[in-house]
Z-matrix of the N, CA and C atoms (Angstrom, degrees):
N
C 1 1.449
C 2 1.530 1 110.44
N 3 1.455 2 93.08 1 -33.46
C 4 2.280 3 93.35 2 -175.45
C 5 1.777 4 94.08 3 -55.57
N 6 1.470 5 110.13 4 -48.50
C 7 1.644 6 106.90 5 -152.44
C 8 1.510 7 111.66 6 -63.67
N 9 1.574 8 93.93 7 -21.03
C 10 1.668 9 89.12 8 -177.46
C 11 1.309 10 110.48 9 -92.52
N 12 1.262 11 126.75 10 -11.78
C 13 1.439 12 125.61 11 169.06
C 14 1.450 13 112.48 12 -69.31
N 15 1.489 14 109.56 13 -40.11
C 16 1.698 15 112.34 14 165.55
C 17 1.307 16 119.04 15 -62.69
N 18 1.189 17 112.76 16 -38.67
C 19 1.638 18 115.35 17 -161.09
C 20 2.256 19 79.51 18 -75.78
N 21 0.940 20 126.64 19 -36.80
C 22 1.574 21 130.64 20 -154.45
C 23 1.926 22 98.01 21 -66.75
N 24 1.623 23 98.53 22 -49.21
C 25 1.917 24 121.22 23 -173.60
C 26 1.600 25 84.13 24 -56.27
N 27 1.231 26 122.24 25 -47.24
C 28 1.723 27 123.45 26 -137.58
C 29 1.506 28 98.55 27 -78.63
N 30 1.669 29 122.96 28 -30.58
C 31 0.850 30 138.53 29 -157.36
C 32 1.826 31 108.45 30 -82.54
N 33 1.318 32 98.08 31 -80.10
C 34 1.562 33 105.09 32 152.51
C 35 1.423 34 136.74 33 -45.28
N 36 1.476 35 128.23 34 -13.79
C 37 1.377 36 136.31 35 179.68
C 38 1.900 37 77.37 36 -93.19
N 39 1.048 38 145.77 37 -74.85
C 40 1.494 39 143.16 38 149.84
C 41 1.622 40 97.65 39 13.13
N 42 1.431 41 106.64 40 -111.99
C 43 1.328 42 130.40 41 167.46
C 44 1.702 43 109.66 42 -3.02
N 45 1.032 44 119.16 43 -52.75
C 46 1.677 45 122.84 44 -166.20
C 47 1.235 46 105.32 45 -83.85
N 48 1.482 47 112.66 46 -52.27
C 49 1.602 48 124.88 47 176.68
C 50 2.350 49 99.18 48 -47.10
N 51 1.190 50 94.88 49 -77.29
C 52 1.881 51 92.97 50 157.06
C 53 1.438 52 103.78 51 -8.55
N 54 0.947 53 107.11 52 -94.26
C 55 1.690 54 129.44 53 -153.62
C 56 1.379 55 105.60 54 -45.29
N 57 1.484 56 126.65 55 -39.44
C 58 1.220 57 126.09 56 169.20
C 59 1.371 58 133.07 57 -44.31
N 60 1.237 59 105.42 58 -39.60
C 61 1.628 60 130.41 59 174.59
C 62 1.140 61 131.02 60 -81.32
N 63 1.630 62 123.66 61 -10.97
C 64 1.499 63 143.37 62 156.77
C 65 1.902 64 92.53 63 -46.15
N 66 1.514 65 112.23 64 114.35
C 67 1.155 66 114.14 65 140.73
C 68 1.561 67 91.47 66 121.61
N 69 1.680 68 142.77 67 -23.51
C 70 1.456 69 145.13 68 -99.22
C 71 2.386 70 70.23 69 -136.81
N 72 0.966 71 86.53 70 155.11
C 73 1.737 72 94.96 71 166.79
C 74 1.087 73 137.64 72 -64.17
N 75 1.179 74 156.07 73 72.76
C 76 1.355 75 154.57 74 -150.84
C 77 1.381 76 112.35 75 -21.17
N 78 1.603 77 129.89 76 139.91
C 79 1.490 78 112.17 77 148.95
C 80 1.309 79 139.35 78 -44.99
N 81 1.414 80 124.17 79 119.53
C 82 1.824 81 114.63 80 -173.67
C 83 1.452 82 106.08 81 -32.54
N 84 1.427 83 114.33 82 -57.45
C 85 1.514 84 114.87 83 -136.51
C 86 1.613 85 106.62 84 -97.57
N 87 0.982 86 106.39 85 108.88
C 88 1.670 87 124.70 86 -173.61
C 89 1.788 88 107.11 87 -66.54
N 90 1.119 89 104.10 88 -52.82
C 91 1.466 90 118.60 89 -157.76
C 92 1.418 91 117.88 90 174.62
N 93 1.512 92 104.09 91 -165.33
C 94 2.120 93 109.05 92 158.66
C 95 1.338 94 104.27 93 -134.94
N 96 0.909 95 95.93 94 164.95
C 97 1.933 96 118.37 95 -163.66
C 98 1.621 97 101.61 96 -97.09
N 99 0.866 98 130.15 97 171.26
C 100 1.488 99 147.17 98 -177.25
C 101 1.289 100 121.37 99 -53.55
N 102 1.519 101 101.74 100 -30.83
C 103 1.565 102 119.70 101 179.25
C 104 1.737 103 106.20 102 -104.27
N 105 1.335 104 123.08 103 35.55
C 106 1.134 105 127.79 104 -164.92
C 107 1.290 106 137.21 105 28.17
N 108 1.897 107 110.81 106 35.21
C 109 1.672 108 107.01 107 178.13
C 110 1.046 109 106.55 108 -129.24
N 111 1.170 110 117.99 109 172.44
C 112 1.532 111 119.44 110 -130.27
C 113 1.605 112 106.81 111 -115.29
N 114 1.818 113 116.63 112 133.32
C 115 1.047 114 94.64 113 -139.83
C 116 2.118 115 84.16 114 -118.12
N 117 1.210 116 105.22 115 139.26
C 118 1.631 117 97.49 116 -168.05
C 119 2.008 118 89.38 117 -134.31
N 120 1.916 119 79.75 118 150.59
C 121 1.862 120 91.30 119 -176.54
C 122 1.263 121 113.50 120 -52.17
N 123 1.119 122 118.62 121 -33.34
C 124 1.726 123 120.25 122 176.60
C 125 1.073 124 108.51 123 -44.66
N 126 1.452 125 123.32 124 -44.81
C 127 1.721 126 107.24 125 -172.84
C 128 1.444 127 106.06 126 -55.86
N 129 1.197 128 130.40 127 -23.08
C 130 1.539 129 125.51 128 -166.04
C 131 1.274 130 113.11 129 -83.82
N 132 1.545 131 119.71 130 -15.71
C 133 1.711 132 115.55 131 -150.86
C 134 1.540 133 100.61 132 -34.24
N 135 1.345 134 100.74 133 152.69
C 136 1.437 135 108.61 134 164.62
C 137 1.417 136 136.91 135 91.05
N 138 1.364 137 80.40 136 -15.22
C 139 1.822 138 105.03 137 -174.86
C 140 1.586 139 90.63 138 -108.96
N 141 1.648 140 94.04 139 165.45
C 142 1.362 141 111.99 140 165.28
C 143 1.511 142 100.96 141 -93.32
N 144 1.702 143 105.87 142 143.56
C 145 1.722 144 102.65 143 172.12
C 146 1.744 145 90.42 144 -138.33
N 147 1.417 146 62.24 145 143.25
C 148 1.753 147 102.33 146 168.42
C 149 1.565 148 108.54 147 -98.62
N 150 0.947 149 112.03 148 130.65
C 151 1.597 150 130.00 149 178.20
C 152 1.301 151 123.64 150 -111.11
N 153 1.471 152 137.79 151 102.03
C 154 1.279 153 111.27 152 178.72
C 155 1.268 154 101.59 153 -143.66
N 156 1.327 155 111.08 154 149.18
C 157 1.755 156 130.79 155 -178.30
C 158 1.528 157 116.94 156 -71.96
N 159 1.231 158 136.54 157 138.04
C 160 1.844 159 111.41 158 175.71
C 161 1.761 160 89.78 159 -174.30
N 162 1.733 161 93.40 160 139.54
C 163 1.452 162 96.86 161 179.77
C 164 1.625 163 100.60 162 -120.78
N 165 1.279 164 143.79 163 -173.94
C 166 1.098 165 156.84 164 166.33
C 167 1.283 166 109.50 165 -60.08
N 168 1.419 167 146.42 166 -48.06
C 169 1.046 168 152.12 167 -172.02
C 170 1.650 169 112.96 168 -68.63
N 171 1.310 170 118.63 169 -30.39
C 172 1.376 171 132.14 170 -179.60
C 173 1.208 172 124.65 171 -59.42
N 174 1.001 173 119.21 172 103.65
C 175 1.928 174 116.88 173 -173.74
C 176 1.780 175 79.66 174 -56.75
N 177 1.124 176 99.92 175 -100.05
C 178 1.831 177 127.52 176 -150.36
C 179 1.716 178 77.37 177 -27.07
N 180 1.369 179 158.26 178 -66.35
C 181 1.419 180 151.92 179 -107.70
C 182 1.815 181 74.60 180 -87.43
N 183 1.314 182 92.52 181 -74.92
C 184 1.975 183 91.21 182 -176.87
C 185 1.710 184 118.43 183 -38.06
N 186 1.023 185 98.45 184 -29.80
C 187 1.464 186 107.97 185 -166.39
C 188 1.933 187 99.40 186 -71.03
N 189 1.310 188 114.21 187 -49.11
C 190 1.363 189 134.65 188 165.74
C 191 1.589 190 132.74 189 -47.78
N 192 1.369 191 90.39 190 -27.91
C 193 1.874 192 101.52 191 -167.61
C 194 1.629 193 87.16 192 -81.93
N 195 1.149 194 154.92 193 -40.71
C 196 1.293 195 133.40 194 -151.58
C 197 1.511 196 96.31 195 -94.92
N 198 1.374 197 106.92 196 -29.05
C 199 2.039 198 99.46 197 -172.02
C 200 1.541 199 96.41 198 -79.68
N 201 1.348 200 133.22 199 -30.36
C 202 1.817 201 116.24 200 156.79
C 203 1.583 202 127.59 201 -58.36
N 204 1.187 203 103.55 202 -20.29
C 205 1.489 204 108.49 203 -176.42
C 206 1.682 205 107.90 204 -83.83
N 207 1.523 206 110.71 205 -29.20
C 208 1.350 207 103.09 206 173.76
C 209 1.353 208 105.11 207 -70.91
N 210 1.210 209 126.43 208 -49.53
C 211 1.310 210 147.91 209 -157.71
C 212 1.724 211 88.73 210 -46.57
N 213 1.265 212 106.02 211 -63.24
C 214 1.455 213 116.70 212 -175.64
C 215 1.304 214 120.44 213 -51.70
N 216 1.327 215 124.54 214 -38.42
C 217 1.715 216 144.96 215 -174.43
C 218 1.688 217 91.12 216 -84.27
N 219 1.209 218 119.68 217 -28.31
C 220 1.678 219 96.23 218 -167.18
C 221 1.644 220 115.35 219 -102.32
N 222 1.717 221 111.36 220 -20.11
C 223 1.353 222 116.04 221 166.47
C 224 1.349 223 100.78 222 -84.05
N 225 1.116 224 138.59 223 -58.33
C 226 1.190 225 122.32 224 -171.84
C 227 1.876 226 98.80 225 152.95
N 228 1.494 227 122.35 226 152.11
C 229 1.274 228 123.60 227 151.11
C 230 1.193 229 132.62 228 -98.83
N 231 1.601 230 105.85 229 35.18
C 232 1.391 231 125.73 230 -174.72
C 233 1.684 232 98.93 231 -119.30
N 234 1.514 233 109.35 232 -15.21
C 235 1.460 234 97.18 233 -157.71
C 236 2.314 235 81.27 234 -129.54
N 237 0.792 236 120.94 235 -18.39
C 238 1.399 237 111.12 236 -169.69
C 239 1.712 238 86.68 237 -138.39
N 240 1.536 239 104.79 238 164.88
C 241 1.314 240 131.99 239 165.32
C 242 1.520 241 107.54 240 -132.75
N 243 1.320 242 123.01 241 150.45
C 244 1.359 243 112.01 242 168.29
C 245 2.050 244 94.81 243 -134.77
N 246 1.666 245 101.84 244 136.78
C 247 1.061 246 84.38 245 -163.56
C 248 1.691 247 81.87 246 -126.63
N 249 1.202 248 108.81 247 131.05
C 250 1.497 249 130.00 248 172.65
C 251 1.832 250 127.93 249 -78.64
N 252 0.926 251 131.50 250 68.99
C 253 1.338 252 135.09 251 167.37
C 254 1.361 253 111.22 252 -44.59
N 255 1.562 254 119.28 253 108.49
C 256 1.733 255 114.02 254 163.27
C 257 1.363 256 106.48 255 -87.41
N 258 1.380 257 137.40 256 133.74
C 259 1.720 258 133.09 257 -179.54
C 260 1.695 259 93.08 258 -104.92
N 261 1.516 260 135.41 259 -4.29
C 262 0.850 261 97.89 260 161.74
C 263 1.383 262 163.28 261 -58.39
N 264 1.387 263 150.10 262 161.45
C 265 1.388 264 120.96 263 -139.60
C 266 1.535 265 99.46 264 -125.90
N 267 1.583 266 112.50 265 12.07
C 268 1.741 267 117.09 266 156.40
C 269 1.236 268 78.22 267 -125.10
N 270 1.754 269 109.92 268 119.65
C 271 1.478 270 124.45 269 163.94
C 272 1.919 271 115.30 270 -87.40
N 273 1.625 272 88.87 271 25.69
C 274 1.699 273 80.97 272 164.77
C 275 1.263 274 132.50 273 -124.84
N 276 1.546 275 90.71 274 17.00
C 277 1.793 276 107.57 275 177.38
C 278 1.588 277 96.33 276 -82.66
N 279 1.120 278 123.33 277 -32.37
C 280 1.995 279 114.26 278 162.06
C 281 1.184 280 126.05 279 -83.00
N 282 1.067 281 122.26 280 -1.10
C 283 1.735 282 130.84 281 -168.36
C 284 1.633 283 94.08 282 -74.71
């Protein structure tokens, strides 16, 4: 019963910390790109971005990357960005 009352505090002290940050500026720095440079929200101002997470192992993530890429080619790369996060943990199965 203690662990689930901890695991319950841990959750909601979580939760609140969250909630604080609704509304606050994103961090610049996203990640690095394939060619190892570094890729920050500023490059986007102005645009709408799409963000999405996807590893190699992911049906639906693969399944996803080509319906953003149209998405991207048909509004425009003047008006949207779509920026692809790989979490896999050998970054040379996307290279």
């Amino acid at each position: 019963m203690r662990t689930i009352g901890t695991l319950l505090l841990l959750l909601l002290t979580g939760l609140a910390q969250a909630a604080s940050l609704v509304g606050s500026p994103a961090p610049d720095a996203l990640g690095i790109d394939k060619d190892n440079q570094a890729i920050h929200v500023s490059d986007y101002r102005g645009k709408v971005v799409v963000l999405t997470f996807w590893a190699s192992w992911c049906g639906y993530c693969l399944k996803e990357l080509p319906v953003l890429e149209n998405l991207q080619r048909k509004v425009g790369s003047e008006q949207i960005a779509v920026v692809a996060i790989n979490t896999d943990r050998d970054h040379d199965k996307y290279r």
